[in-house]
N, C-alpha and C positions, 0 to 999 in steps of 0.2 A: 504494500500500500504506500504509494506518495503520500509525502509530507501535506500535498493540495488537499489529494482527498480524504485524509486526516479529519483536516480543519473540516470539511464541508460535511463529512459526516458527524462530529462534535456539535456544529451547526443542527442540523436537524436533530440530534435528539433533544439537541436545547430548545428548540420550537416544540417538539414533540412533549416535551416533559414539561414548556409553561403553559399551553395548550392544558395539558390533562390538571394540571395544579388550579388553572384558571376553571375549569369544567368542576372540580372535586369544591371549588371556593362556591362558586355559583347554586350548586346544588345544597353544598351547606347553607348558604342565607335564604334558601327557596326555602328549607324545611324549618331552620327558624322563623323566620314570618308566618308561615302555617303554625306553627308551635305561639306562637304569640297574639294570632287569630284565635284560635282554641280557647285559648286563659282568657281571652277577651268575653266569647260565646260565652264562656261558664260563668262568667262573672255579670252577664245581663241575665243569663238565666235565674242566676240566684237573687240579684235584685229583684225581678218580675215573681219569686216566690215571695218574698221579703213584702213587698205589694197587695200581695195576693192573702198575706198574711194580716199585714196589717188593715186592710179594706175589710175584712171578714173578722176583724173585731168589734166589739161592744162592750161598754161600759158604762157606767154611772156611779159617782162615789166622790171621794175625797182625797187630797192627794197626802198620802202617809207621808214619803220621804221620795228622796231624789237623790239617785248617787250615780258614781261613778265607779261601775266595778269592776275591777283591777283583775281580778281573777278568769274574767271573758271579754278577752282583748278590750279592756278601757272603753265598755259599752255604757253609754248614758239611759240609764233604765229609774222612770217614775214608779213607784209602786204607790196602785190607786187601791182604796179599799170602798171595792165596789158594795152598792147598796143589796142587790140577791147573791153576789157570787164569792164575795170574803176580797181574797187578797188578788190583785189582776196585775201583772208588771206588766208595763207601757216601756217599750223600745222605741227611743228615738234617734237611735247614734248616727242613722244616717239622713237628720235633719239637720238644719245649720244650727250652729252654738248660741244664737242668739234666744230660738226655740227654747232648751233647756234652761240656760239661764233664766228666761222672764217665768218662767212658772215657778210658784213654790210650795212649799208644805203647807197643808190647812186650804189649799184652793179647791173650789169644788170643780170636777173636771167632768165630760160627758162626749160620750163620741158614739154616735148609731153605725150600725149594722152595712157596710159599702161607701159608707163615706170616707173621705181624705182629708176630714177637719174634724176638731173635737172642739167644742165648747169647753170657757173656762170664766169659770165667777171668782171674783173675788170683791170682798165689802162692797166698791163703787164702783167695780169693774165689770162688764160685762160682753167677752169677745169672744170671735168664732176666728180659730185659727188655722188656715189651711196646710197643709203639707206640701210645700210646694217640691220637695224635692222627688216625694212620689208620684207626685202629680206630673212630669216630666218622663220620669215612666211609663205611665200608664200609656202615653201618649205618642 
């Protein structure tokens, strides 16, 4: 073998071998974007349960306490103590923080059956508060 065609065949396996490196690159960011599609899927799914959860509540009662529980990833959870059914925990971690803040202990709180707002009295208060974060959901 000449020293020429040495070089010209080193040439082509160097094409040949960024070619396949480029093809092996390609195919790997194909399969992570599908992989990051997926987590994406799961994650509306599970909001539209979440939804689906919280519009199929009802209540009426008084708001015990209001915490933040550390033990289920830093979930912001009311616990209402409903007038027929005792103790009810109200989930709202995936509403804005201003939500949990304005409500507090001692308010009376009330949320029907398919709706996306709950009623909330306090002494001279008297508002209906929407969810709007499920409310973009649903939608």
């Amino acid at each position: 073998m000449r020293k020429d065609d040495k070089y010209i065949y080193y040439g082509k396996m160097l094409v040949g071998f960024s070619i396949l490196v480029s093809m092996m690159l390609m195919l790997y960011l194909v399969y992570e974007f599908s992989q990051i599609n997926n987590v994406k899927k799961r994650e509306l799914v599970r909001e539209k349960k979440r939804v689906e959860r919280y519009t199929g509540m009802q209540f009426k009662g008084v708001v015990l306490e209001k915490k933040i529980d550390s033990a289920n990833h830093l979930r912001k959870i009311i616990n209402v103590k409903d007038i027929d059914r005792g103790l009810v925990r109200f989930d709202i971690s995936f509403e804005k923080e201003e939500v949990f803040h304005f409500i507090k202990d001692g308010d009376s709180i009330s949320k029907n059956n398919g709706e996306l707002n709950f009623r909330l009295v306090r002494h001279n208060l008297d508002t209906v508060i929407k969810m709007a974060r499920y409310d973009t959901i649903m939608n």
